[in-house]
C-alpha positions as CSV (number, residue, x, y, z in Angstrom):
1,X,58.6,107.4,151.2
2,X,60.1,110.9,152.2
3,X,63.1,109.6,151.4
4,X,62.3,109.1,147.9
5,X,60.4,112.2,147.5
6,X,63.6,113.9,148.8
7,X,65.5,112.5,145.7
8,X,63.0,113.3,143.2
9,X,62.6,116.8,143.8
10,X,66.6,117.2,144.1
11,X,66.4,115.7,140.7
12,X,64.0,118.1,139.4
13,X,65.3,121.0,140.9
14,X,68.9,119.8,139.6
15,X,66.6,119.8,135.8
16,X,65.7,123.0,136.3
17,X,68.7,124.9,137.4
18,X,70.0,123.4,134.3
19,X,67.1,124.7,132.0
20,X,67.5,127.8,133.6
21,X,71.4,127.6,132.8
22,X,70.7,126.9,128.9
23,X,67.9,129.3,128.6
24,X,70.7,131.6,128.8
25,X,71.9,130.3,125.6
26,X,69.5,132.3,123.6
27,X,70.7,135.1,123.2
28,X,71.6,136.0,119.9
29,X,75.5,135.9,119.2
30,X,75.4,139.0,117.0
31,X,74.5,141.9,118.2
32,X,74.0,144.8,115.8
33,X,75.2,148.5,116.8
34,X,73.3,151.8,116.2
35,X,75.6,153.2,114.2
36,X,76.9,152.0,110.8
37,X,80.6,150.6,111.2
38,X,83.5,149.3,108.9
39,X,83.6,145.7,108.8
40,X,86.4,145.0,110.1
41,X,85.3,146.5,113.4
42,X,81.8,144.3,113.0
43,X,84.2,141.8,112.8
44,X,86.3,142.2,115.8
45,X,83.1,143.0,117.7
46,X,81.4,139.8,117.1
47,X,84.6,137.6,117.5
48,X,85.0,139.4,120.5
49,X,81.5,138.6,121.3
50,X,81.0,134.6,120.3
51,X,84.4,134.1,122.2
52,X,82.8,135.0,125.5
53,X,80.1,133.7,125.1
54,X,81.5,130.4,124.2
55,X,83.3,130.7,127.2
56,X,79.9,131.5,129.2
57,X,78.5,128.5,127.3
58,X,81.6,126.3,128.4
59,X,81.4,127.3,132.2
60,X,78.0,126.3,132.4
61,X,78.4,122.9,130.5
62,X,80.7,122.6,133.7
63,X,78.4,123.5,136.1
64,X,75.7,121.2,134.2
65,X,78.4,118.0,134.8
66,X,78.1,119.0,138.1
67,X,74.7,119.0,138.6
68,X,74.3,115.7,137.1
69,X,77.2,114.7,139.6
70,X,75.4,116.0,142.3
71,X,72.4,113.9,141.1
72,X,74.2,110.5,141.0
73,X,75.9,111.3,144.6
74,X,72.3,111.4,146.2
75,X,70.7,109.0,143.9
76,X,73.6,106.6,143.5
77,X,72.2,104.6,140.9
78,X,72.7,101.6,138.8
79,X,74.0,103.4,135.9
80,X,73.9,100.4,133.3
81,X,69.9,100.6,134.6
82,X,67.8,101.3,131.7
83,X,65.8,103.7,134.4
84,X,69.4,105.4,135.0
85,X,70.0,105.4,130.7
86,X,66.9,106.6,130.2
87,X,67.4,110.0,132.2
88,X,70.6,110.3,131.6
89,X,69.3,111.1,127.4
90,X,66.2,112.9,128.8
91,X,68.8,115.4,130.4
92,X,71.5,115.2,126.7
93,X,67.7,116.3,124.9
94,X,67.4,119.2,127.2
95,X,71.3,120.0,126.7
96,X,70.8,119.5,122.7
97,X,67.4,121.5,122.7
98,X,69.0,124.4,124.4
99,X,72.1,124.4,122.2
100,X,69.3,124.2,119.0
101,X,68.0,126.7,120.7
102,X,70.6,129.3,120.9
103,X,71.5,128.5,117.2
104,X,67.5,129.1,116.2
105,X,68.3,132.5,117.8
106,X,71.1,133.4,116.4
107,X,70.5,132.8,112.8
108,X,66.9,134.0,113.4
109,X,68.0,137.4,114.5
110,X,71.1,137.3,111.7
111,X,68.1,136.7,109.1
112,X,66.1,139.6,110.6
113,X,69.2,142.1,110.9
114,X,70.1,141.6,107.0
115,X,66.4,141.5,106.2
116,X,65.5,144.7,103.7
117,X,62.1,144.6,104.4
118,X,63.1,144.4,108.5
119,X,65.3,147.3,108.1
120,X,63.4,149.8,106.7
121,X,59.7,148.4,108.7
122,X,62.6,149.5,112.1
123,X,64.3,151.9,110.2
124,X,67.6,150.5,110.8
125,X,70.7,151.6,109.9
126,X,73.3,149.5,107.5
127,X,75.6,147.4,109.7
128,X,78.3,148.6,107.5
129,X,78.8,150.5,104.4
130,X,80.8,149.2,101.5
131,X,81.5,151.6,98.7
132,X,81.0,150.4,94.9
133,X,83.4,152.0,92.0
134,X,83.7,150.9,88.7
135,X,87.3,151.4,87.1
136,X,88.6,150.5,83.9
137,X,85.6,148.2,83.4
138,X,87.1,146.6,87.0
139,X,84.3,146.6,90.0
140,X,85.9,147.6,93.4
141,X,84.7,147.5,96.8
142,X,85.9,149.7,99.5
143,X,86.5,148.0,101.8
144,X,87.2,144.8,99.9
145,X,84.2,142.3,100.5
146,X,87.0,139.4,99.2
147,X,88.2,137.2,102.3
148,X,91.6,136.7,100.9
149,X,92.2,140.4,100.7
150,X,93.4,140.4,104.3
């Protein structure tokens, strides 16, 4: 009997080093300065940004396989066992909750930060500032808000 106890709380504590690994996840992937800046330096912020963070999100997707490595070394199941399948997709729902997760956050705080009614209620300042002109019946935008302009 201690024997199997042993295995089930290796497996939960295994679960929950890999919760705590995903709850990590959601953290926004914009984060919005104090200052207002030109968008092209938003932009090179937040690429800068998502690609650590995707790398984070990467190293621990690693250290999730090896938890679940870890699991099957001391549990050494039968892995066509439906017992074996069936926590196998309990574990790839907590791995797809906490991706949903971070997403959720993300585009949660993105809909707060360009919010009007968020901005003024925190008395925020623009992200960034785009100029409007009219000329010769032509709108322009400084900078340029068209993606192909670059």
């Amino acid at each position: 009997m201690t024997e199997v106890d042993e295995l089930v709380k290796k497996m939960k504590e295994n679960v929950s080093k890999m919760i705590e690994l995903m709850n990590q996840w959601s953290k926004p992937l914009f984060e919005r300065k104090t200052r207002t800046m030109l968008p092209e330096d938003v932009e090179t912020i937040h690429n800068a940004t998502v690609n650590a963070r995707f790398d984070t999100i990467k190293s621990e997707g690693k250290e999730i396989h090896k938890l679940m490595k870890d699991t099957v070394d001391n549990v050494r199941p039968d892995k066509k066992s439906s017992m074996w399948v069936n926590y196998v997709d309990y574990v790839n729902g907590l791995v797809i909750e906490g991706i949903t997760n971070g997403i959720d956050s993300s585009m949660t705080y993105m809909a707060e930060q360009i919010s009007i009614h968020y901005n003024q209620t925190h008395q925020l300042a623009p992200i960034f500032d785009i100029k409007v002109s009219l000329h010769d019946r032509l709108v322009q935008f400084d900078p340029s808000i068209c993606s192909n302009d670059r």
